[in-house]
N, C-alpha and C positions, 0 to 999 in steps of 0.2 A: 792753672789757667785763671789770670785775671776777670773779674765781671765788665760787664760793658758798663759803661757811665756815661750818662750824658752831661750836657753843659751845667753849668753853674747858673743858678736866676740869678743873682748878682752883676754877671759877666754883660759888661755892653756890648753889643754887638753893631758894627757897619753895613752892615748885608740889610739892604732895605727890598722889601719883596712887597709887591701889589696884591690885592686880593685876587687879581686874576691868573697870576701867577702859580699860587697857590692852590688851584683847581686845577687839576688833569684835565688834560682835552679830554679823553675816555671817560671823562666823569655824567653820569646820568640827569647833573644838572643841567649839563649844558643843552640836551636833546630839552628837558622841558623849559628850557627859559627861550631857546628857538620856537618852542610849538605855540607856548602861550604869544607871543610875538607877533606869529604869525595870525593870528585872531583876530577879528574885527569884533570888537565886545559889543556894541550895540545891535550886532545882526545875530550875535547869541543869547540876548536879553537878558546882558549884564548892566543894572543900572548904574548909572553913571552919575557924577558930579558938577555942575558948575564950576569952573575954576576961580570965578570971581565972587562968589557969594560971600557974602560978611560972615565971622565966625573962626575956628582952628579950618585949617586947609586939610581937605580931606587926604587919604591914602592913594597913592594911584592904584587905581581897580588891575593893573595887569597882576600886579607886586602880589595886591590879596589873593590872587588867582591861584600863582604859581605856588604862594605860600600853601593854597591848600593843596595840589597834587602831588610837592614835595613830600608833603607830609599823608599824604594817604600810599604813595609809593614805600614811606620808612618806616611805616605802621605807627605812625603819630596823629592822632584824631581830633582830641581834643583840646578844646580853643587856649586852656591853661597851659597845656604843653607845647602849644604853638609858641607860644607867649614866651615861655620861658625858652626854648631851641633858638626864638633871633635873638637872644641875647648870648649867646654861646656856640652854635655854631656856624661855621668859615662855611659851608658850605650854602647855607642859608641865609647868611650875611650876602653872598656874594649874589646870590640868584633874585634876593629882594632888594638888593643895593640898600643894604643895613638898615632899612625902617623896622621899628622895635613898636608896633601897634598892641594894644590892649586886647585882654581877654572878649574883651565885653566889643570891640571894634573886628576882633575876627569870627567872632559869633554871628555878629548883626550883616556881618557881608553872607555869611550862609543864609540867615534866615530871608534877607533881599533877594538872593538870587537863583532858590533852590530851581525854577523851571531852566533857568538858564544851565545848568551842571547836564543835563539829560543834551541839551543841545550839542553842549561842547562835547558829550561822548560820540555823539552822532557826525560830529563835525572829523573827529579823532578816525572813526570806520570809515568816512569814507575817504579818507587821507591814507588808511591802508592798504581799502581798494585799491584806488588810481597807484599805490606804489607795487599790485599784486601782490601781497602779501594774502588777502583775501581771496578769494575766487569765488565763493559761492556757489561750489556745483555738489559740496553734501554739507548739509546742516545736521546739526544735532540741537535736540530742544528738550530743557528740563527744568527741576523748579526745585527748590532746596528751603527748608525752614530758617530763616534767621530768627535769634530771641529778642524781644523788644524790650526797651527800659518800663517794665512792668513788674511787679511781685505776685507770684502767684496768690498772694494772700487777696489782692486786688482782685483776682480774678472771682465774679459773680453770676452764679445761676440763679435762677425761680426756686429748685431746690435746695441749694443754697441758702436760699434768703431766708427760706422755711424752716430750716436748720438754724439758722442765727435766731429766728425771732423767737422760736421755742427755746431757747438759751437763754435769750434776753428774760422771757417769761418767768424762768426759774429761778435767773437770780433776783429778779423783785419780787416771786415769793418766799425768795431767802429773807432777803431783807426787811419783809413785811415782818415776817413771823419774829424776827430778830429784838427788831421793835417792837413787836409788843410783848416779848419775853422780858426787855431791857425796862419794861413801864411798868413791869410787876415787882420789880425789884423794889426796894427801899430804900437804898440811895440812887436817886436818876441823875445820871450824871448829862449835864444839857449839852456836853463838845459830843458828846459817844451820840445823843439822839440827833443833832447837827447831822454826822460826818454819816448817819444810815441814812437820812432823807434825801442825804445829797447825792450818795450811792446809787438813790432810785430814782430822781429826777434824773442823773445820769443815764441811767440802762431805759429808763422811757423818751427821753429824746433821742437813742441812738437805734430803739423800737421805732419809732416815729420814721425816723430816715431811711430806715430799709423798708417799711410799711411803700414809702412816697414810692422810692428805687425800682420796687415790684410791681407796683401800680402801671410805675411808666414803661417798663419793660415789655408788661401786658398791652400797653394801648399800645406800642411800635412794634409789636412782636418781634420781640429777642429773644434769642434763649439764652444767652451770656453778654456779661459786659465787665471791661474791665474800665475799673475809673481813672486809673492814672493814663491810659494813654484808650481810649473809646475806641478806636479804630484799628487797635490789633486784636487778635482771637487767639483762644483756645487751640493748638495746632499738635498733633503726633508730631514728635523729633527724635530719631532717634531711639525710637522704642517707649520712649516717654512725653508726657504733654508738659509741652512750654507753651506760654504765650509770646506769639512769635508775629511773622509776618511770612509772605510766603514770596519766595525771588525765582523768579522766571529768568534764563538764559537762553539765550540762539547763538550756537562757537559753530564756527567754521574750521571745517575739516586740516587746512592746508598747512595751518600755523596753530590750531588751536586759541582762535584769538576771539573776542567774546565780537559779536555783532550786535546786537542791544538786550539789555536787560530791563525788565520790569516787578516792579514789586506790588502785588494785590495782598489783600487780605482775605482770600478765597481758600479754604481749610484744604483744600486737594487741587490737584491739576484741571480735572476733565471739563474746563470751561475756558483754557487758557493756550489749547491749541491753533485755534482760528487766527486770534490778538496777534500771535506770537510768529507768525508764519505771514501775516499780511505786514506787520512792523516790518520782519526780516526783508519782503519783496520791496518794501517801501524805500528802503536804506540800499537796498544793494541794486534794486531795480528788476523787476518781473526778469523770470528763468527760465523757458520751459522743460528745459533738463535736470535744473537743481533738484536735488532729493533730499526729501526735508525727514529725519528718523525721531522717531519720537516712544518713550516706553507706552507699557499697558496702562498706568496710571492716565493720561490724555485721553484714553475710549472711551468717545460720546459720540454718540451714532450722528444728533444734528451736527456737530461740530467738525467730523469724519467728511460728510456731505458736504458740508460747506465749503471746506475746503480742498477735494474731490474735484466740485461744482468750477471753482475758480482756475484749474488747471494745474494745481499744482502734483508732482509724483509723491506718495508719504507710503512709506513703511512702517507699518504699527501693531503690532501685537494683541491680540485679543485676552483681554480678563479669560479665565480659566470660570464655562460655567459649573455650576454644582446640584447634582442631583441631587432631590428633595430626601431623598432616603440615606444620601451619605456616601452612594457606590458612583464612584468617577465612571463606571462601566456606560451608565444610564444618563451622562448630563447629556444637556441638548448639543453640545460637540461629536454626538455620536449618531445622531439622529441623521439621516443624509435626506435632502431636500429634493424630491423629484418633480423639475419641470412641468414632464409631459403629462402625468396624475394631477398637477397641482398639491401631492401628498408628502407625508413624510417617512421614509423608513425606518424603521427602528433598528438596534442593535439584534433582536430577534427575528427581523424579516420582515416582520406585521406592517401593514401601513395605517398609519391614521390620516386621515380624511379630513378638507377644510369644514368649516362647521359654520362659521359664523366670522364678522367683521369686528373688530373693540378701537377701540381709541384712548390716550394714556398720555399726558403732561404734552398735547398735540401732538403728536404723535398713531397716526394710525396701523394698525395690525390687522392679519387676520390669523385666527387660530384654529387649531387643526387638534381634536381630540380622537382618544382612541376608544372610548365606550366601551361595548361586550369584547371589542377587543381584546380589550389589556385586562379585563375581570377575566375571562378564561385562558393568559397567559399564566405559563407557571413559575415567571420570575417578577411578575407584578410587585409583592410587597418589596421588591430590591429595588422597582425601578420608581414606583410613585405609592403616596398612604393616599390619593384620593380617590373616592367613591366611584368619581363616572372615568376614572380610567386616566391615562396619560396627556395633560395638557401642556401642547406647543405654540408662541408665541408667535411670528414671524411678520418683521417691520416690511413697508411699502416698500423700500428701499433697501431690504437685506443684501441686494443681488452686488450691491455696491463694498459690505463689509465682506462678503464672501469674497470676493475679487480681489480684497484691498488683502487679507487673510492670504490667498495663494499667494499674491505677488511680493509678500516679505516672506513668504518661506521659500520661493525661488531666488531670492536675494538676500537669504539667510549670513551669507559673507558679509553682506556690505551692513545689514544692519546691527551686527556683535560689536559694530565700529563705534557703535553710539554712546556706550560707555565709558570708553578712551577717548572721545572726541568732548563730552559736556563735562564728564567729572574731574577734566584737567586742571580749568580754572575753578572749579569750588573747590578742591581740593588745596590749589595754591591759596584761595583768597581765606577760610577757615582754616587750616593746620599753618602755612605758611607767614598769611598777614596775619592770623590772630581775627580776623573779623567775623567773629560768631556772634554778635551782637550787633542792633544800632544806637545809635546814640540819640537820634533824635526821637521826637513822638509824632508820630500823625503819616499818613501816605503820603502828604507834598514832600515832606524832611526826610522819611527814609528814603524816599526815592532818589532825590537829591545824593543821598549818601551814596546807594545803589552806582548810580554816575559815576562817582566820584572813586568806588571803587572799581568801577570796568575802565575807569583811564588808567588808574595804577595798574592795573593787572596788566593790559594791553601795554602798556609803556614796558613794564620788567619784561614781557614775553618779546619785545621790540628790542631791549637792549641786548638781548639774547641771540634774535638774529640778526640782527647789523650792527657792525661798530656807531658808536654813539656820533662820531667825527661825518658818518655816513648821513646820520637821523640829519642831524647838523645842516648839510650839505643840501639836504632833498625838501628842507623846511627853507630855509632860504632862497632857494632858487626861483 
């Protein structure tokens, strides 16, 4: 059996074909060169150009647009690779009508319009509302580490610092001592006493630098900093610590399609359920049925209330607490809280009694000890090692996490959904785009990026449920 063979490059050919010809209707450029289109870039605080201004004529702002969501949809990011894909590919030829811009010109349209990329995602959700593709009646909310253009080597602590400058310490008593070995000699050679002085004027100015570093850390209270990019952190990923940034998601049940994302610099979740839940009602529009699921990592009692307070329904898991002695038998989950005593029961029967009011990062309690109680109990040292007996916490507001507690374990079905509903698209956007890192530095830029990757995600999850000829059709209309 013969090989297949194509044409000859030598061979002229007659067959003259357009570049539009050349693109499949079904092709995924055609949905994004309709959506950016359909865009009014000034009301998404894309800046814009004069057309008459003296000088080169700038780019048309759509063309850069689309450039970037082509290429954040084909896991193409960076401005160099932008650069070089329109000079190569038809398909990208075709969506930017062949403008062949510089590195250095699709860079500077990001760094001009990073608030504008958060709009155009917001713009994007609620274009898949009005198509119903959204519904908004069960959210899922969670938050994922991304790594920042950081090296760990960058990253610095107080102890840290303390660590380097006793280093430094050591090697200018190397080199002290060095030199004055080298001065006993008999031949003193002057490059060798040179190239030691310099050695320690070196390691003292770079003392000097972490001396200042520490100082300033202390007057702003930090306890880390990284220099290459100041506003990412120290972050668990993974079982390991990256310096990262930390990306909050809201996907919607229906389609699994992201509803806005945010990126903090806040090491855990439990300050980020409020944000993320009023953003959500903000975009899709107050629910009173939506149920919004969120993991244990989110439990923060004010933030619980808060958003309780505002009417929304939330299912959320309780932290697992831990007896001070080690025996799960004895944590305050076992402890049952009676009403009509104002007491609490223990796992023994016993009740401790309130005792007194405390207050804690505003936060008011009162607390309930067990005294000669729990000293003539005969599983005391399993359940507490302190003196006057067993001490119980209980917030102004408990009555509201207990409630919140029953009502996701009577809806234990609907909240096992939460997993399969948020780790859809992280799962595409890290394993599938590749996007485990950002490129940019600072929260305006990742953020920006953040955008830019919830369009792509949202566009692939889109080509997926309707033909692109459809997207087409409903952008147009």
């Amino acid at each position: 059996m013969s090989d297949v063979h194509g044409f000859s490059r030598d061979q002229m050919s007659f067959q003259i074909l357009s570049l539009d010809e050349m693109i499949e209707k079904e092709n995924p450029v055609r949905a994004i060169d309709a959506f950016v289109e359909s865009l009014c870039l000034a009301e998404m605080g894309i800046k814009e150009y004069k057309k008459h201004n003296p000088g080169q004529q700038p780019y048309e702002r759509k063309d850069l647009l689309k450039l970037f969501i082509y290429g954040y949809f084909n896991k193409i990011r960076s401005s160099r690779s932008l650069e070089t894909e329109c000079k190569r590919n038809l398909e990208l030829m075709w969506l930017v009508n062949g403008i062949r811009p510089d590195h250095g010109t699709i860079s500077l349209f990001l760094k001009e319009n990073r608030k504008g990329f958060k709009k155009i995602m917001r713009t994007f959700t609620c274009l898949l509302k009005g198509w119903g593709l959204i519904d908004g009646k069960l959210i899922a909310i969670d938050g994922t580490k991304i790594r920042e253009q950081n090296s760990k080597r960058n990253y610095i602590t107080p102890n840290g610092l303390t660590k380097k400058m006793k280093y430094m310490d050591e090697k200018i008593e190397h080199y002290l001592q060095k030199l004055e070995e080298t001065a006993q000699e008999d031949e003193l050679m002057e490059e060798t006493v040179s190239s030691i002085e310099s050695k320690i004027d070196t390691y003292k100015k770079k003392k000097e630098n972490l001396t200042e570093l520490k100082k300033k850390m202390i007057e702003e209270g930090k306890n880390q900093l990284t220099t290459t990019d100041p506003e990412s952190r120290a972050m668990k990923n993974n079982g390991k610590i990256d310096v990262a940034y930390n990306m909050q998601s809201s996907v919607d049940n229906k389609h699994k399609l992201i509803v806005t994302l945010d990126v903090v610099n806040d090491v855990n979740d439990q300050s980020q359920l409020t944000p993320m839940v009023s953003e959500t009602n903000k975009i899709l529009s107050k629910n009173e049925n939506r149920i919004v699921l969120a993991d244990t990592g989110y439990y923060n009692a004010k933030e619980i209330k808060e958003c309780l307070d505002d009417g929304n329904i939330l299912y959320l898991k309780p932290q697992k607490n831990k007896s001070t002695s080690g025996d799960p038998t004895y944590s305050k989950d076992n402890f049952q809280y009676q009403k009509e005593t104002d007491t609490y029961r223990c796992p023994q029967g016993k009740e401790l009694p309130y005792k007194e009011n405390t207050s804690k990062n505003g936060m008011k309690y009162k607390r309930y000890k067990g005294g000669d109680i729990c000293l003539s109990c005969p599983v005391y040292n399993l359940c507490t090692k302190a003196k006057t007996g067993r001490n119980i916490q209980r917030w102004e507001h408990e009555e509201l996490l207990e409630k919140l507690k029953e009502d996701t374990e009577a809806n234990n079905a609907t909240y096992k959904k939460r997993s399969q509903i948020v780790e859809h698209p992280f799962g595409t956007i890290k394993r599938s785009l590749g996007y485990t890192f950002f490129l940019g530095k600072g929260l305006d830029s990742v953020n920006a990026e953040a955008a830019l990757i919830g369009v792509a995600y949202n566009f692939k999850r889109l080509t997926k449920i309707k033909k692109v000829s459809e997207i087409v059709k409903l952008l147009v209309a």
